[in-house]
N, CA and C atoms as an extended XYZ file, in Angstrom:
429
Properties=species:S:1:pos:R:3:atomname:S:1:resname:S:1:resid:I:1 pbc="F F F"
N        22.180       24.572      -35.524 N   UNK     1
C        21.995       24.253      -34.128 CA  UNK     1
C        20.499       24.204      -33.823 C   UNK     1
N        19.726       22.734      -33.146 N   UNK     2
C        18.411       22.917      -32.642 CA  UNK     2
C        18.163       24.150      -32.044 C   UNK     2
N        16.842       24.705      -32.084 N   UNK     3
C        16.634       25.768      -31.014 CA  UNK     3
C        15.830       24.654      -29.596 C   UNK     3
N        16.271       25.691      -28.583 N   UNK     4
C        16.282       25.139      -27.202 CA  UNK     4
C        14.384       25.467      -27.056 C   UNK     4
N        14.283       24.323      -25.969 N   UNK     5
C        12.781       24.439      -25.810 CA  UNK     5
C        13.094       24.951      -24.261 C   UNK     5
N        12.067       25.918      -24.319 N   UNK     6
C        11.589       26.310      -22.920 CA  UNK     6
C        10.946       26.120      -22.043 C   UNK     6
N        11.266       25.557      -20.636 N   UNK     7
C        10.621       24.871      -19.865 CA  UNK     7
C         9.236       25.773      -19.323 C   UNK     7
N         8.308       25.234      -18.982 N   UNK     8
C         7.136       25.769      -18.584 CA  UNK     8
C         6.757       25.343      -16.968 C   UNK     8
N         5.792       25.972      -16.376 N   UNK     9
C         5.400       25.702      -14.588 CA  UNK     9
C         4.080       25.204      -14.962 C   UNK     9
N         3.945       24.315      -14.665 N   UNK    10
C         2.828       23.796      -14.252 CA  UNK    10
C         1.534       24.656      -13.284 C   UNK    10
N         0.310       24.586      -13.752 N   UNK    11
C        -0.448       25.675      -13.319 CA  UNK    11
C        -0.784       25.130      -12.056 C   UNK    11
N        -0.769       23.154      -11.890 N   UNK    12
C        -1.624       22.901      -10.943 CA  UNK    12
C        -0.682       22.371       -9.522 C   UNK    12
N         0.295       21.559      -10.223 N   UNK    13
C         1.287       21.145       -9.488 CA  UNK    13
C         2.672       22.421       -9.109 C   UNK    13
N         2.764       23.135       -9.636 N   UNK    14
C         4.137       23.706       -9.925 CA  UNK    14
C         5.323       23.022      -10.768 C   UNK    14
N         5.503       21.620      -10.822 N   UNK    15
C         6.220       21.483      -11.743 CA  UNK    15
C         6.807       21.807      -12.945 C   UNK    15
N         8.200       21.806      -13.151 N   UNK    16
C         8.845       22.404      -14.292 CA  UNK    16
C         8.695       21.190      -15.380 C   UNK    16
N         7.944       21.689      -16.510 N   UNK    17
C         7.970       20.576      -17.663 CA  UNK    17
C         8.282       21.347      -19.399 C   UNK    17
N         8.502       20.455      -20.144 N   UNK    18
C         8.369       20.855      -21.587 CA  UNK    18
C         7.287       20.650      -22.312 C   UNK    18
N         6.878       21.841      -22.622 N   UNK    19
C         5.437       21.925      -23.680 CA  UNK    19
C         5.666       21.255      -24.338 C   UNK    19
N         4.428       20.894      -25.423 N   UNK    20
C         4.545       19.650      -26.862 CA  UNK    20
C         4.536       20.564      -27.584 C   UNK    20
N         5.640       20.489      -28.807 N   UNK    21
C         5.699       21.594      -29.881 CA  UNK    21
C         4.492       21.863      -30.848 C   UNK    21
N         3.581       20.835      -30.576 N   UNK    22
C         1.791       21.019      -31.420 CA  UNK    22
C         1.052       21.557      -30.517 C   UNK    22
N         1.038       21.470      -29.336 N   UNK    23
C        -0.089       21.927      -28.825 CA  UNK    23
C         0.305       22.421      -27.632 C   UNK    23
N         1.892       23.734      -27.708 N   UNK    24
C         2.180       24.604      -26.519 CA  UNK    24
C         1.088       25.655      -26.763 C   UNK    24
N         0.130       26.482      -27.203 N   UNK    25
C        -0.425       27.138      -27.034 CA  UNK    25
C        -1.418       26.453      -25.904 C   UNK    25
N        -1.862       25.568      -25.833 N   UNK    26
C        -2.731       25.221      -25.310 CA  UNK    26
C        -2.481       24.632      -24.136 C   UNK    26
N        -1.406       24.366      -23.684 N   UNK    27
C        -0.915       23.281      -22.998 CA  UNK    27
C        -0.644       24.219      -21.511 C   UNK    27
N        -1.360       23.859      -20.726 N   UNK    28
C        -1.517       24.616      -18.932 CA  UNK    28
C        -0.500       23.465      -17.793 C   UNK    28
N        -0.295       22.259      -18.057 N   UNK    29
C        -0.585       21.571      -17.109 CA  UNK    29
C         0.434       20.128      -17.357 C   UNK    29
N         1.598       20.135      -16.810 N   UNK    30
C         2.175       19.193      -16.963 CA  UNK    30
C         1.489       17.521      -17.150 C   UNK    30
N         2.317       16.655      -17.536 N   UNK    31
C         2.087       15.449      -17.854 CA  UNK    31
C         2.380       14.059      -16.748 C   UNK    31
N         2.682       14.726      -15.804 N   UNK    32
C         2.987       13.516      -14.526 CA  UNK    32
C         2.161       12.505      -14.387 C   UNK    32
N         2.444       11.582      -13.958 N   UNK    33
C         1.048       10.687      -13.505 CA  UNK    33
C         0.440       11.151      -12.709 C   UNK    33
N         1.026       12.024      -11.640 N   UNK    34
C         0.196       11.791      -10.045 CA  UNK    34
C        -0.666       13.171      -10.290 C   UNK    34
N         0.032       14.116      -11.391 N   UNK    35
C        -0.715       15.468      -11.395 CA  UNK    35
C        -1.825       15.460      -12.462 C   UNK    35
N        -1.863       14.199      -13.504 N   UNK    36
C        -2.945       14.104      -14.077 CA  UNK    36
C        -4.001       13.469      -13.654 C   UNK    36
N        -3.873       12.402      -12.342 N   UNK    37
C        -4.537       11.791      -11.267 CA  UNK    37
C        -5.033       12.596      -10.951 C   UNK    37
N        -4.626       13.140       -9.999 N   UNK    38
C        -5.272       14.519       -9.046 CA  UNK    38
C        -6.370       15.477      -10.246 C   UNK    38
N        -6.057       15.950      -11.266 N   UNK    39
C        -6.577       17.003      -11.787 CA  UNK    39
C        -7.975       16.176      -11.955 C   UNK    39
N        -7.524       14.842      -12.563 N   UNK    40
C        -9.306       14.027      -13.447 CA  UNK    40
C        -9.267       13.738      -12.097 C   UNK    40
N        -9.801       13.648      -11.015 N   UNK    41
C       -10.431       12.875       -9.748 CA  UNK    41
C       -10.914       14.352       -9.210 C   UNK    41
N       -10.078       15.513       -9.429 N   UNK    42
C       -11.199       16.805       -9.020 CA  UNK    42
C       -11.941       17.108      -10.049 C   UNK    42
N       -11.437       17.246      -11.244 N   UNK    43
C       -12.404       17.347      -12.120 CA  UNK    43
C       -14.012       16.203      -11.985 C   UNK    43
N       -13.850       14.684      -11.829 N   UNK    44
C       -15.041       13.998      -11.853 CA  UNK    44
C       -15.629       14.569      -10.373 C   UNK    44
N       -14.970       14.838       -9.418 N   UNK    45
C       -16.098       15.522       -8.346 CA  UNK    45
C       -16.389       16.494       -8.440 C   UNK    45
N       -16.189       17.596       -9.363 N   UNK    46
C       -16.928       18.791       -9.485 CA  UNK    46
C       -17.872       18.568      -10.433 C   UNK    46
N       -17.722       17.045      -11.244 N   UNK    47
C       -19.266       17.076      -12.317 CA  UNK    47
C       -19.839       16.526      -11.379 C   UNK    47
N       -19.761       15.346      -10.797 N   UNK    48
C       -20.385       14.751       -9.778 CA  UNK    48
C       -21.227       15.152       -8.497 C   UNK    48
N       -20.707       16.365       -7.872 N   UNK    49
C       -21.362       17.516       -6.980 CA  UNK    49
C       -22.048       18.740       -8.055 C   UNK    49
N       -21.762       18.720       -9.157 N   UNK    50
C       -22.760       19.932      -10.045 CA  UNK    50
C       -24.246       18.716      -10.485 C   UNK    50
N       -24.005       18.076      -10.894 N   UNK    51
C       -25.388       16.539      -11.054 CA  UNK    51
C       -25.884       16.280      -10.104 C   UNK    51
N       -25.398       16.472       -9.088 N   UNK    52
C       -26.390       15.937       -7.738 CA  UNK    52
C       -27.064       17.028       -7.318 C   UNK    52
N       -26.547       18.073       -7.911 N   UNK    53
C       -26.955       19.144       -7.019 CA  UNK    53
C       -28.357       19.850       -7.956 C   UNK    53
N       -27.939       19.534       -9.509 N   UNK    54
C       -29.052       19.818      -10.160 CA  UNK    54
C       -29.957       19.529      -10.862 C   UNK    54
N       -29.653       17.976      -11.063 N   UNK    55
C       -30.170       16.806      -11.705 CA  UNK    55
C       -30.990       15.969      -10.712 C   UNK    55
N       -32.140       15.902      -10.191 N   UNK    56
C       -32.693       15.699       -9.815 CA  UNK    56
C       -33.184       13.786       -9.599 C   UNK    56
N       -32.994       13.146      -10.738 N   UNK    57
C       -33.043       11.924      -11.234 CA  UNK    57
C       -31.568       11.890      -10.906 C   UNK    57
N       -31.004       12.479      -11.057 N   UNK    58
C       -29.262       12.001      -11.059 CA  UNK    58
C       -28.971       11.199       -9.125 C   UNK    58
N       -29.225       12.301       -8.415 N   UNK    59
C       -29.754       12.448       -7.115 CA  UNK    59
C       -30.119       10.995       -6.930 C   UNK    59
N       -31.440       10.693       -6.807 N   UNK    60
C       -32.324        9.659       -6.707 CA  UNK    60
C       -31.365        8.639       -6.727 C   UNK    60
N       -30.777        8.683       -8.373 N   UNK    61
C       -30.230        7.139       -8.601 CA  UNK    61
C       -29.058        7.013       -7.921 C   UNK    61
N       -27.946        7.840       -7.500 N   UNK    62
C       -27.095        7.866       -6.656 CA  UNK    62
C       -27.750        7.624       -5.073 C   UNK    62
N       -28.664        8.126       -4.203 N   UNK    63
C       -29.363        8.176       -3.115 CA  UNK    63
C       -29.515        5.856       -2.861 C   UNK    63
N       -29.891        5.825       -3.938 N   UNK    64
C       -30.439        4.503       -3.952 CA  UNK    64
C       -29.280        3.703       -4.370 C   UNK    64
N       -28.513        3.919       -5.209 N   UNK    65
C       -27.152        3.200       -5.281 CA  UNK    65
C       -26.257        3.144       -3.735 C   UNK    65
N       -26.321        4.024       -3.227 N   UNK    66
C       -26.122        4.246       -1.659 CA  UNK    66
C       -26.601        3.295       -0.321 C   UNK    66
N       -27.872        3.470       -0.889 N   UNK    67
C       -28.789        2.489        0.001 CA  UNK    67
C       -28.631        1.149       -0.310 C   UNK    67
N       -28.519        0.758       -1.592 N   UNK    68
C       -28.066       -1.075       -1.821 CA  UNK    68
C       -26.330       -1.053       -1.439 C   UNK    68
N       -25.699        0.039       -0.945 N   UNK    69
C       -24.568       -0.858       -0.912 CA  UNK    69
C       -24.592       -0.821        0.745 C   UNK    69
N       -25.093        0.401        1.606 N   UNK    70
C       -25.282       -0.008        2.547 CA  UNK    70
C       -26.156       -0.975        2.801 C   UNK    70
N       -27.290       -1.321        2.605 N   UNK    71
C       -27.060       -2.775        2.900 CA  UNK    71
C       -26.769       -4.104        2.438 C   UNK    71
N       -26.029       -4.193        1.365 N   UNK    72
C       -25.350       -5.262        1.526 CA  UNK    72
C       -23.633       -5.328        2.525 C   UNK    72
N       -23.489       -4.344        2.804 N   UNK    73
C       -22.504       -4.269        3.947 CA  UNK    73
C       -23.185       -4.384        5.112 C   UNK    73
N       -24.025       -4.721        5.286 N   UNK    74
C       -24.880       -4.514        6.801 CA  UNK    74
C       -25.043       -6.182        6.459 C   UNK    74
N       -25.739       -6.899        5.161 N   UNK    75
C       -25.772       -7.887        5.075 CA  UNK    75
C       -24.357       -8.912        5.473 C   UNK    75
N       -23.908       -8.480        5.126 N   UNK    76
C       -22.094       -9.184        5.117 CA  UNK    76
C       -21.645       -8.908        6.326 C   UNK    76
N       -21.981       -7.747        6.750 N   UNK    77
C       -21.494       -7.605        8.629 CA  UNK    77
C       -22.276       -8.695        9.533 C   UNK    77
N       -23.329       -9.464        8.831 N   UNK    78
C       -23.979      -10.160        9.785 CA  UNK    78
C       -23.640      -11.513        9.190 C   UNK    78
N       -23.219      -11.682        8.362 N   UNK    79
C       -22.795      -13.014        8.051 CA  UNK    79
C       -21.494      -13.500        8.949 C   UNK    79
N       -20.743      -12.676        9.129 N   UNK    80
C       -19.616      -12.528        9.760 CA  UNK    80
C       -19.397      -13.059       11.191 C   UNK    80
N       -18.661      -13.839       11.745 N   UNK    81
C       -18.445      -14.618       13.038 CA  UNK    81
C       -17.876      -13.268       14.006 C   UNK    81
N       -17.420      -13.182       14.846 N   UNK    82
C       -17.273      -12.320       15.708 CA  UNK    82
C       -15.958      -12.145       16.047 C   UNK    82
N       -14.959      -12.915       15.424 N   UNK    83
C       -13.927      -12.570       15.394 CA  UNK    83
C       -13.589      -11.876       13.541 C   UNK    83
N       -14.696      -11.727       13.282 N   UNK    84
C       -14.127      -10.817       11.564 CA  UNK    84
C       -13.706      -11.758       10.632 C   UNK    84
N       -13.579      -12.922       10.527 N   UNK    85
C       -13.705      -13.840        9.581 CA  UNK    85
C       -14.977      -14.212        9.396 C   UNK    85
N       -14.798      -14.563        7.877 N   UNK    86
C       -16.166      -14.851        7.058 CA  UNK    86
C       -16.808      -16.434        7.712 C   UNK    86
N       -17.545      -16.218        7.397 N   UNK    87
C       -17.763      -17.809        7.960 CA  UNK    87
C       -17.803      -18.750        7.174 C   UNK    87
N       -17.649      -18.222        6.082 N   UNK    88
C       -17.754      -19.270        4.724 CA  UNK    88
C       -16.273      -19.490        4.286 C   UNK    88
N       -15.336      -18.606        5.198 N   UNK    89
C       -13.914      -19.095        4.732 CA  UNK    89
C       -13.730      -20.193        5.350 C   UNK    89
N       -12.085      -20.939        5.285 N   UNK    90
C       -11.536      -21.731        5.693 CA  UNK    90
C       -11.022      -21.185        6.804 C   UNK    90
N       -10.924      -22.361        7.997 N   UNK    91
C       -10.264      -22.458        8.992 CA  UNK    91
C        -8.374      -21.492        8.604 C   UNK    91
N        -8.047      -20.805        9.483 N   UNK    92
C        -6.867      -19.832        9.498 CA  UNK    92
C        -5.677      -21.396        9.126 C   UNK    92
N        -4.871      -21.036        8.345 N   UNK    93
C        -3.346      -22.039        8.818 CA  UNK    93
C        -2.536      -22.427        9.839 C   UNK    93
N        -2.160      -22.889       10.225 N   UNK    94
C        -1.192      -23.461       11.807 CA  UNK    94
C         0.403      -23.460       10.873 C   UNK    94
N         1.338      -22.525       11.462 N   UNK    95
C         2.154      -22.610       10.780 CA  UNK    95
C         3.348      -23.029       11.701 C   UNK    95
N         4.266      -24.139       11.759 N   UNK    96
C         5.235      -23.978       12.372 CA  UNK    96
C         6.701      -23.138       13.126 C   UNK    96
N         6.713      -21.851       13.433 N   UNK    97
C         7.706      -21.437       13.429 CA  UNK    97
C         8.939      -21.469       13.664 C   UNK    97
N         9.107      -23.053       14.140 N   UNK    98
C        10.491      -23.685       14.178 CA  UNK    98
C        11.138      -24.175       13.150 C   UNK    98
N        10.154      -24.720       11.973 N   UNK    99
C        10.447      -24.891       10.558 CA  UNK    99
C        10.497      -23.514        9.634 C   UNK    99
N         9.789      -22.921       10.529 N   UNK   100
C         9.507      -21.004        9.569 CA  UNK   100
C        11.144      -20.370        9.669 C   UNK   100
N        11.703      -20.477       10.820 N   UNK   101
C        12.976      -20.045       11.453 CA  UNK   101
C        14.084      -20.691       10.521 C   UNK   101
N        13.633      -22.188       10.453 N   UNK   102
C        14.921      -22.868        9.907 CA  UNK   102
C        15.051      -22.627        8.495 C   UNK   102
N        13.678      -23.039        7.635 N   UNK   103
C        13.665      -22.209        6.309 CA  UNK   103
C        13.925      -20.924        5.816 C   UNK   103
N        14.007      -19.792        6.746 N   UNK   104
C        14.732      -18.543        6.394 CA  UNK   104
C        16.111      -18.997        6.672 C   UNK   104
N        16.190      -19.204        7.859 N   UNK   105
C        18.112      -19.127        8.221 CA  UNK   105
C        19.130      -19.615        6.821 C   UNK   105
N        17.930      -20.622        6.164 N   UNK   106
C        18.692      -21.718        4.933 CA  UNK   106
C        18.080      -20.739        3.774 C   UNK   106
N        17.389      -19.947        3.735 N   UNK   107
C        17.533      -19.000        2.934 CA  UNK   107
C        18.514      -18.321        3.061 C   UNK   107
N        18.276      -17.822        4.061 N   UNK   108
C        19.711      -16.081        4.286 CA  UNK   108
C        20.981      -16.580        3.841 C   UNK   108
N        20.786      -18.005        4.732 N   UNK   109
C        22.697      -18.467        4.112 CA  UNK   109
C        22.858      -19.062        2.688 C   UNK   109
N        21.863      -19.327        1.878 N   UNK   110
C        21.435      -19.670        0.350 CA  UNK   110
C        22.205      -21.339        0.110 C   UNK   110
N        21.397      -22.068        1.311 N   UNK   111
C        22.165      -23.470        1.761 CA  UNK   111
C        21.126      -24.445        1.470 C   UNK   111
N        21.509      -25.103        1.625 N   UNK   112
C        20.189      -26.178        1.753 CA  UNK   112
C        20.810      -27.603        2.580 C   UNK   112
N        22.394      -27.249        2.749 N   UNK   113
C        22.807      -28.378        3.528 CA  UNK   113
C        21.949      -28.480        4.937 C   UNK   113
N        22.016      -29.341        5.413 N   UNK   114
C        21.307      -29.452        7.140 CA  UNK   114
C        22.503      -29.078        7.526 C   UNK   114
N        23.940      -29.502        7.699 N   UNK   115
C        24.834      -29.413        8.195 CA  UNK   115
C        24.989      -27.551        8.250 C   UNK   115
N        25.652      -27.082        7.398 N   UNK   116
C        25.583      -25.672        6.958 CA  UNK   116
C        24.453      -24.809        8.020 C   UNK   116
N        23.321      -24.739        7.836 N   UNK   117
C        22.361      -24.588        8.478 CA  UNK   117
C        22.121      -24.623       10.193 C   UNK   117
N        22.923      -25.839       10.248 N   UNK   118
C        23.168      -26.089       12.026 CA  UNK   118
C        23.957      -25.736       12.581 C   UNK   118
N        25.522      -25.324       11.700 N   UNK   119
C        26.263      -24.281       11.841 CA  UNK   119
C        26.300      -22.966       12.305 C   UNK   119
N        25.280      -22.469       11.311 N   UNK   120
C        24.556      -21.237       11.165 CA  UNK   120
C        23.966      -20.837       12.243 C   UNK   120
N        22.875      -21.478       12.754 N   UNK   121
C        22.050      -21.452       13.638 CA  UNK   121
C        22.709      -21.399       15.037 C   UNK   121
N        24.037      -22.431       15.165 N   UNK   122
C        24.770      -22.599       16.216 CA  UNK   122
C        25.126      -21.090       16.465 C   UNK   122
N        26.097      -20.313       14.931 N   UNK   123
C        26.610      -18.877       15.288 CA  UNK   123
C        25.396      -17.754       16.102 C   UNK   123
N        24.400      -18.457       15.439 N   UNK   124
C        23.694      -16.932       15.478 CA  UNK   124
C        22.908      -16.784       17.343 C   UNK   124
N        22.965      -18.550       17.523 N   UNK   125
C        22.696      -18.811       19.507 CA  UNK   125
C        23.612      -18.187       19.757 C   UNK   125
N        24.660      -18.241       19.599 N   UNK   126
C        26.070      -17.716       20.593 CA  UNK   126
C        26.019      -16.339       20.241 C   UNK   126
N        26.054      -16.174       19.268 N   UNK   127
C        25.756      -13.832       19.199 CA  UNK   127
C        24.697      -13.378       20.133 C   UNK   127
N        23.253      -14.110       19.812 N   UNK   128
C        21.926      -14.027       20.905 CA  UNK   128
C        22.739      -14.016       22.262 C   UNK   128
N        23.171      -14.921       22.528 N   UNK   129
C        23.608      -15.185       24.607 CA  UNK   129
C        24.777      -13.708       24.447 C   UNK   129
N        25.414      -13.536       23.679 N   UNK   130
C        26.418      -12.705       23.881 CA  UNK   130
C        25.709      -11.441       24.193 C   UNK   130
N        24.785      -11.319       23.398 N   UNK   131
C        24.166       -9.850       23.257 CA  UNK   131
C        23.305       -9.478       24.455 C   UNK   131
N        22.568      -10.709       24.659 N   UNK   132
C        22.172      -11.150       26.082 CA  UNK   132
C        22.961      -10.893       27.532 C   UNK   132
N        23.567      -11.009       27.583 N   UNK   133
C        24.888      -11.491       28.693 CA  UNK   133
C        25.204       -9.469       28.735 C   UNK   133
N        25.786       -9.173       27.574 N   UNK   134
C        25.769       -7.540       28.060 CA  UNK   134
C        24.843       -6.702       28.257 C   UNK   134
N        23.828       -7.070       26.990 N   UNK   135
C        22.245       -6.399       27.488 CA  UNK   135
C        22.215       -6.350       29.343 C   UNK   135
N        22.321       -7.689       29.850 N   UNK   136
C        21.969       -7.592       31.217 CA  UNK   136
C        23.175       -6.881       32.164 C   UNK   136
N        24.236       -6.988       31.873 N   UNK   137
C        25.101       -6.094       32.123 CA  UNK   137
C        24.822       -5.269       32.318 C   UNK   137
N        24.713       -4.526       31.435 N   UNK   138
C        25.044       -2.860       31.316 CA  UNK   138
C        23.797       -2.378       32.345 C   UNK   138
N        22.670       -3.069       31.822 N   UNK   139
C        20.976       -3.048       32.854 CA  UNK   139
C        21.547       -2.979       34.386 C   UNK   139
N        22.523       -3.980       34.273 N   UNK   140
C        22.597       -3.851       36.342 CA  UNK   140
C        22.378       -5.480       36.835 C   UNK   140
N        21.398       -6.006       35.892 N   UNK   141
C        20.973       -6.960       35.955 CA  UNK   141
C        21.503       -7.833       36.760 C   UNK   141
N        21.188       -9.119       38.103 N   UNK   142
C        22.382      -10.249       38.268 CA  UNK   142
C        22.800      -11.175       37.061 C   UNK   142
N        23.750      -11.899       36.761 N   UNK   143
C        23.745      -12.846       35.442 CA  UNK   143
C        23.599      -14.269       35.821 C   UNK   143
């Protein structure tokens, strides 16, 4: 009979996981994605805040990497029209939504007849007024 492996807690997450049979002595810290995410993204900011803090050149070149990206965001904020489009884009699309309407409806019903479609469309006016008609009802509404 295999012998049974024993589940372990996770030091950082709490999660219940199974050690690797080579390297359970060593092994603290489950294998998740999101908990090995988390661990390397605190780990790179605690080297990242220990270098700035004592590396002096480290400092500098970060300070100034800072400064070119603020301004090229200051640059690009002024390129910018005043409604937040680029100005170097294209004009926005004009989209029909009477053709937008009819091309889903002939989706949903998986048709492509016109007929089928006008059917469709017919049911779904008459549910609208119906739903309509009591909506105002129940409101008090005159009809």
């Amino acid at each position: 009979m295999a012998k049974r492996q024993e589940s372990s807690l996770c030091e950082y997450c709490g999660r219940k996981y199974l050690k690797c049979r080579f390297n359970k002595h060593h092994q603290k810290y489950c294998t998740s994605k999101m908990c090995v995410i988390k661990r390397r993204q605190e780990r790179q900011a605690q080297h990242y805040c220990r270098n700035y803090r004592n590396d002096k050149n480290f400092a500098d070149r970060e300070r100034e990497r800072c400064r070119e990206g603020i301004r090229k965001r200051r640059e690009d904020a002024r390129e910018n029209i005043p409604n937040g489009i680029l100005a170097t884009s294209s004009p926005p699309m004009r989209i029909d939504m009477g053709l937008l309407a009819t091309g889903l409806l002939s989706q949903w019903i998986d048709s492509k007849d016109p007929m089928e479609v006008e059917a469709a469309a017919r049911r779904l006016e008459k549910r609208g007024q119906q739903l309509a008609i009591t909506t105002l009802s129940l409101r008090g509404a005159p009809i």
